[in-house]
C-alpha positions in Angstrom: 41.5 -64.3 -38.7 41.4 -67.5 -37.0 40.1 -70.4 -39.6 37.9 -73.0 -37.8 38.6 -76.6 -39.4 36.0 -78.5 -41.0 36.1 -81.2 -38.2 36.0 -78.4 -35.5 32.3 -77.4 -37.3 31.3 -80.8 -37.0 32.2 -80.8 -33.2 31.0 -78.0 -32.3 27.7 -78.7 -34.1 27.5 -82.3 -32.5 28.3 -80.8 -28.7 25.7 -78.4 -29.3 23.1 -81.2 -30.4 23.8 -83.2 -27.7 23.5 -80.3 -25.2 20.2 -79.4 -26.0 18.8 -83.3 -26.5 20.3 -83.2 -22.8 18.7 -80.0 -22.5 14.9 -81.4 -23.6 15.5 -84.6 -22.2 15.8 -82.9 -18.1 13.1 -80.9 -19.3 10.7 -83.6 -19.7 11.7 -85.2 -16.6 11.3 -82.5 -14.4 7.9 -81.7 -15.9 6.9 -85.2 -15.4 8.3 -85.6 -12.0 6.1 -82.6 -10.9 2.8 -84.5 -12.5 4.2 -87.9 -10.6 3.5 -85.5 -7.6 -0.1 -84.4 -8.3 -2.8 -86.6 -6.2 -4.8 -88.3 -8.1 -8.8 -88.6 -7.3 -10.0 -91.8 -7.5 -14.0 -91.4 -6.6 -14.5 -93.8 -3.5 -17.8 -96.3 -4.7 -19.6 -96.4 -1.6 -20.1 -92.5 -1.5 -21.1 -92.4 -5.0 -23.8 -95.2 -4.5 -25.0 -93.2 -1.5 -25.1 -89.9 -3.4 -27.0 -91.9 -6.5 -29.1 -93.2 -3.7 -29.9 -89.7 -1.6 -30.3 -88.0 -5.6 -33.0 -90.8 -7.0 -34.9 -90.7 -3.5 -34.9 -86.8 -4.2 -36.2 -87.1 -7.5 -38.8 -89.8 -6.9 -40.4 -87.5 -3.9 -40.4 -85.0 -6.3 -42.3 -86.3 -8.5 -45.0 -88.4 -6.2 -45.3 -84.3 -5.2 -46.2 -83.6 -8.7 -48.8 -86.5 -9.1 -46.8 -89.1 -10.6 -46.6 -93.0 -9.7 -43.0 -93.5 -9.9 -42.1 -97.4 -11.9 -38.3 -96.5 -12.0 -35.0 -94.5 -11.8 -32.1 -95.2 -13.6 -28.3 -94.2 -13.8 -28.1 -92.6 -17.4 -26.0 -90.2 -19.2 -26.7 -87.0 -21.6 -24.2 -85.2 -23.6 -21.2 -87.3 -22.2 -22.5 -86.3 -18.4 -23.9 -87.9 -15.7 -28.2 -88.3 -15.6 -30.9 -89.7 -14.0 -33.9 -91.1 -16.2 -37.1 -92.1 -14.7 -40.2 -94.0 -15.3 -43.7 -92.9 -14.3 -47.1 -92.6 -14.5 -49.6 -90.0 -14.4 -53.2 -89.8 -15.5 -53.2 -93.5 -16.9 -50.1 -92.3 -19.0 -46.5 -93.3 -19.4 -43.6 -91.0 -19.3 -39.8 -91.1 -19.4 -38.4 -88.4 -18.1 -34.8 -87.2 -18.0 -32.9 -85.1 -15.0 -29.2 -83.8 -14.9 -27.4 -85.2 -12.2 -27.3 -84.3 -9.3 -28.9 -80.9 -10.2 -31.9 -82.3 -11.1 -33.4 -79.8 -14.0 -35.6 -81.8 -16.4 -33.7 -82.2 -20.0 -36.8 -84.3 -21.5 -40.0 -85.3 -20.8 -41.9 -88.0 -23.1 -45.3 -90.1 -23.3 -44.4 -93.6 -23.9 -46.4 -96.6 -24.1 -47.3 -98.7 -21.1 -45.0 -101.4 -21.3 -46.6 -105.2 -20.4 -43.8 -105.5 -17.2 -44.1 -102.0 -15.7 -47.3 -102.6 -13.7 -45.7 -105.6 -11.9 -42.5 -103.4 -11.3 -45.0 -100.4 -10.0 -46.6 -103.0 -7.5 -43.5 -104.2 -6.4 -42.5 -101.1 -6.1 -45.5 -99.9 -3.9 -45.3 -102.6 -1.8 -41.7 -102.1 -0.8 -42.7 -98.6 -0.1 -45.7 -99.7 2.0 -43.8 -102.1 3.8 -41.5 -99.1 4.5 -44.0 -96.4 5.4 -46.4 -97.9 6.8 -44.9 -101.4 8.8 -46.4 -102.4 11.6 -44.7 -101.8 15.2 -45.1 -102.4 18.6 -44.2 -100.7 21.2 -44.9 -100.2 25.1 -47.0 -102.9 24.6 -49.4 -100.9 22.0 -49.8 -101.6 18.2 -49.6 -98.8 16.4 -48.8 -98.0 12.4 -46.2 -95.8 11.6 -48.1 -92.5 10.0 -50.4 -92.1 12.6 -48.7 -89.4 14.6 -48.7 -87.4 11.3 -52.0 -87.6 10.0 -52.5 -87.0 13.9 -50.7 -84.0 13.9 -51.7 -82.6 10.1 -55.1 -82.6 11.5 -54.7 -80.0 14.6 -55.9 -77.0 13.8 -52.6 -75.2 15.2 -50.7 -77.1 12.5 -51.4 -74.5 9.3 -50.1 -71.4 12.0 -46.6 -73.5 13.2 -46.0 -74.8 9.5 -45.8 -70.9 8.6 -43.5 -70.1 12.1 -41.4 -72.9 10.2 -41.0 -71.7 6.7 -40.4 -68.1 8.6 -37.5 -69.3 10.8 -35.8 -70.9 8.3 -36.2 -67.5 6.7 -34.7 -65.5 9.3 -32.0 -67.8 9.5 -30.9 -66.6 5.7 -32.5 -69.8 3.6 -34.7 -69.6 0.8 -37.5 -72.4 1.8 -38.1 -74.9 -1.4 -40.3 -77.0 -0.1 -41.6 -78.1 3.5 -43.0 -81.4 4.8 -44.2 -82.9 8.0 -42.2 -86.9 8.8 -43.0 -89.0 11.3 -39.6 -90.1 13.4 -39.5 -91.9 16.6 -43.1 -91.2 17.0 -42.5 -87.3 16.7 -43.6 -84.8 14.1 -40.8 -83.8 12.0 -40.7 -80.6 9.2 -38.1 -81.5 7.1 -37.7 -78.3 5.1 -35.8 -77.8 1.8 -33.9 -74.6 1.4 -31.3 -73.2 -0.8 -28.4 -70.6 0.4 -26.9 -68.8 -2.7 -26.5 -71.9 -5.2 -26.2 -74.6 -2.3 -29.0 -76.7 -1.3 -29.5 -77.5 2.3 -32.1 -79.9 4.4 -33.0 -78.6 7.8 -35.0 -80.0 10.2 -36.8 -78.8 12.8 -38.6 -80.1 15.9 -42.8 -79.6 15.8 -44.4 -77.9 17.8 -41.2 -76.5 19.4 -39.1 -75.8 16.1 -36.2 -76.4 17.7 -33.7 -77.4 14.9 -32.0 -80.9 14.5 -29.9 -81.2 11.9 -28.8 -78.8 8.8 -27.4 -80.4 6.1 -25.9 -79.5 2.4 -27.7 -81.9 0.2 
């Protein structure tokens, strides 16, 4: 039997250390060359402000819907995630109200006291929205405010009978109708109809009388 020397051992036992250091070492940088490789996703802030934009104007329609006069919305956070928090008013009484984002199912809702500054925020607020809604225009050499054309056309008593053709057509078209409105654009009667397919939201709008669909959107 072959006797191995005592310096042989230590050889052998150093080669073999340095083998598998070598070993781990090429390991590691294969792993991290494939991570090198991954795209990273860096959000882009102009879409996010838009999305925060399109969410809050969701979520203060929603509520004007429900009866509330809308002070606020805020960027907040819940539980580490993204939220929405907003201020209104309803019945003489202050609430703060808190929304996932952009879901937009309610996590809290609490009275609060009516702070000194919030009722020149709300008329600021109002105004804006006046001054948006409701502006003055000219055209074809006739003055004419913008919301006209929709009260005019709320008012016809076909309008209950094609508001149902709407909700119906959306449908038949494989939607599940949310909610429906009537908009003035261009001086034409709008529905702007909020539907849901599976999980996904959608915005579809359609042409009045004629219901001839525009646009349909994920929202």
């Amino acid at each position: 039997m072959k006797i191995i020397k005592p310096f042989s051992i230590k050889a052998t036992l150093s080669t073999s250390l340095v083998v598998a250091l070598l070993g781990t070492t090429v390991g590691c940088a294969v792993v991290g060359s494939v991570y090198d490789n991954q795209p990273v996703y860096r959000g882009d802030n102009n879409s996010q402000n838009n999305n925060f934009n399109r969410v809050s104007q969701q979520l203060r329609q929603d509520l004007r819907r429900k009866g509330y006069q809308v002070i606020d919305i805020r960027a907040d956070s819940y539980r580490g995630d993204r939220a929405l928090t907003a201020y209104a008013k309803k019945n003489n009484q202050a609430y703060e109200l808190k929304y996932t984002y952009p879901a937009l199912r309610l996590i809290s809702s609490s009275k609060k006291a009516w702070p000194d500054n919030w009722d020149n925020k709300s008329q600021n607020n109002n105004n804006r929205y006046k001054e948006n809604k409701h502006k003055d225009n000219y055209q074809n050499g006739q003055r004419y405010k913008k919301g006209d054309v929709e009260d005019t056309i709320k008012r016809e008593s076909r309008y209950p009978a094609i508001k149902r053709r709407a909700v119906n057509k959306v449908r038949a078209m494989g939607y599940r109708v949310e909610d429906i409105d009537l908009e003035e654009k261009n001086k034409r009667g709008i529905f702007e109809i909020e539907a849901k397919r599976g999980s996904q939201k959608y915005e579809i709008l359609l042409s009045y009388p004629n219901l001839d669909v525009i646009k349909v959107r994920k929202d």
